[in-house]
TORKOL-4160 file (C-alpha; in steps of 0.2 Angstrom, whole numbers, padded with zeros to 4 digits, m for minus):
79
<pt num="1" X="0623" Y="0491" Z="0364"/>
<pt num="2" X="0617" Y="0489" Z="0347"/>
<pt num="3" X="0603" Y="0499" Z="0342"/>
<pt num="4" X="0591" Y="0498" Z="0325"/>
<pt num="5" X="0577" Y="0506" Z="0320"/>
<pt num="6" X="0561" Y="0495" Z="0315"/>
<pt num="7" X="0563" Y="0500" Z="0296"/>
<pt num="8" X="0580" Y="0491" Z="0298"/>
<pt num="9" X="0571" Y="0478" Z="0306"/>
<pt num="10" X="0555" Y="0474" Z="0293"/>
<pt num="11" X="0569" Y="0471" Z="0280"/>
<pt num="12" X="0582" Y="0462" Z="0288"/>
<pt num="13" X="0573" Y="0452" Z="0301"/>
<pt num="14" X="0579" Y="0436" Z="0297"/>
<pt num="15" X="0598" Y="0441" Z="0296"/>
<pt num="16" X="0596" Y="0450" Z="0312"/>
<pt num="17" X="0588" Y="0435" Z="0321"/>
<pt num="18" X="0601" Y="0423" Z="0313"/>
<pt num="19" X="0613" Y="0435" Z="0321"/>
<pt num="20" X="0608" Y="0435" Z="0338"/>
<pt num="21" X="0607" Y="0415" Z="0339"/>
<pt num="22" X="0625" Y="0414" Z="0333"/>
<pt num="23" X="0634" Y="0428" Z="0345"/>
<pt num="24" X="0622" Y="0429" Z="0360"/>
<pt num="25" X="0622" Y="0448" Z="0359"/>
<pt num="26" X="0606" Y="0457" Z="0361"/>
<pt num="27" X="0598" Y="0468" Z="0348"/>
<pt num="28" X="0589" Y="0483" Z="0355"/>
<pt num="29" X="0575" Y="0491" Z="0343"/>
<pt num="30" X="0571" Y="0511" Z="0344"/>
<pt num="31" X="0550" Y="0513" Z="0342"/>
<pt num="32" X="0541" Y="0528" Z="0348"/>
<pt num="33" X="0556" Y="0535" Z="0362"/>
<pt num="34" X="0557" Y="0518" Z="0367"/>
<pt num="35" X="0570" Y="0501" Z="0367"/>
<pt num="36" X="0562" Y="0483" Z="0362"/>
<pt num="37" X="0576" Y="0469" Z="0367"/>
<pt num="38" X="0579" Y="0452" Z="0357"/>
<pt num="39" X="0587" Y="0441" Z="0365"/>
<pt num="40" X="0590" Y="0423" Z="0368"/>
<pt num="41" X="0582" Y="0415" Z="0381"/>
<pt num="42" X="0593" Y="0408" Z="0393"/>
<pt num="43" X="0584" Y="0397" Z="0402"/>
<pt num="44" X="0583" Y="0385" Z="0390"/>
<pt num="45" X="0598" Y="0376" Z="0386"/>
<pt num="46" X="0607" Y="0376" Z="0370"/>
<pt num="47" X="0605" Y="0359" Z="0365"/>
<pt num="48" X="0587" Y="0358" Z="0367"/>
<pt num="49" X="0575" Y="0369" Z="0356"/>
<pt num="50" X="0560" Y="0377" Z="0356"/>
<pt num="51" X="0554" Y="0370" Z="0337"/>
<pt num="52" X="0565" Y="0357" Z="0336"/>
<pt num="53" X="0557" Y="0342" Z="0325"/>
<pt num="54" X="0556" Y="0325" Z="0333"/>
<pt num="55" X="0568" Y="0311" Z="0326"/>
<pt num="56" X="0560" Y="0302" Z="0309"/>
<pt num="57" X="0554" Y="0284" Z="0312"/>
<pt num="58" X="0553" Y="0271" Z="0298"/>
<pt num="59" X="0536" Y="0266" Z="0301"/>
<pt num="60" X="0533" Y="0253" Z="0286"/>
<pt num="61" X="0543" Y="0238" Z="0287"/>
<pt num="62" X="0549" Y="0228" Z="0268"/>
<pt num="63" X="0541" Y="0235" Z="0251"/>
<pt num="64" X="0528" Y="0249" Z="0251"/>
<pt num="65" X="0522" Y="0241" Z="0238"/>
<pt num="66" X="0516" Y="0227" Z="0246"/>
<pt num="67" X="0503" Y="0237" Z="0256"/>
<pt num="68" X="0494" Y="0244" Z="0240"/>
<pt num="69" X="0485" Y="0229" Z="0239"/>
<pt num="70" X="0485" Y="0224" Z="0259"/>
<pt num="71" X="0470" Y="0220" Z="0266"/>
<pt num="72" X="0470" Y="0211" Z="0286"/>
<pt num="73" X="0451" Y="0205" Z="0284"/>
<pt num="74" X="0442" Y="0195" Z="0272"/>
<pt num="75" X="0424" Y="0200" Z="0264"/>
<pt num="76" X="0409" Y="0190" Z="0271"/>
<pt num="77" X="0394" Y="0195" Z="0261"/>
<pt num="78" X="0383" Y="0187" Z="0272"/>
<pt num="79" X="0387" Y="0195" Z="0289"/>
């Protein structure tokens, strides 16, 4: 059991996050006479995360450029 103290863990808590995604082992943190656990979840699976982005689209079809001067209506100045 690998224990820190939070002082190790305000300056390293990037590294120690990063290091418990990549074994799977807990971290237990010492504050006041008591143990915090970080530790994956494991009910969700590996493949499917919590932030993940959703896949790109490519929503404009042909030249971007083209749209600069788009317009799908036609001014009537007397309507």
């Amino acid at each position: 059991m690998k224990t820190i103290s939070l002082t190790a863990i305000r300056s390293q808590i990037y590294k120690i996050f990063d290091q418990v995604l990549e074994t799977g082992k807990p971290v237990y943190v010492k504050r006041k006479g008591r143990i915090i656990k970080i530790d994956l979840d494991k009910r969700l699976p590996r493949t499917k995360r919590l932030f993940s982005q959703p896949p790109r689209k490519n929503v404009v079809k042909g030249d971007p450029e083209e749209l600069v001067n788009f317009k799908s209506w036609k001014w009537d100045e007397e309507a």
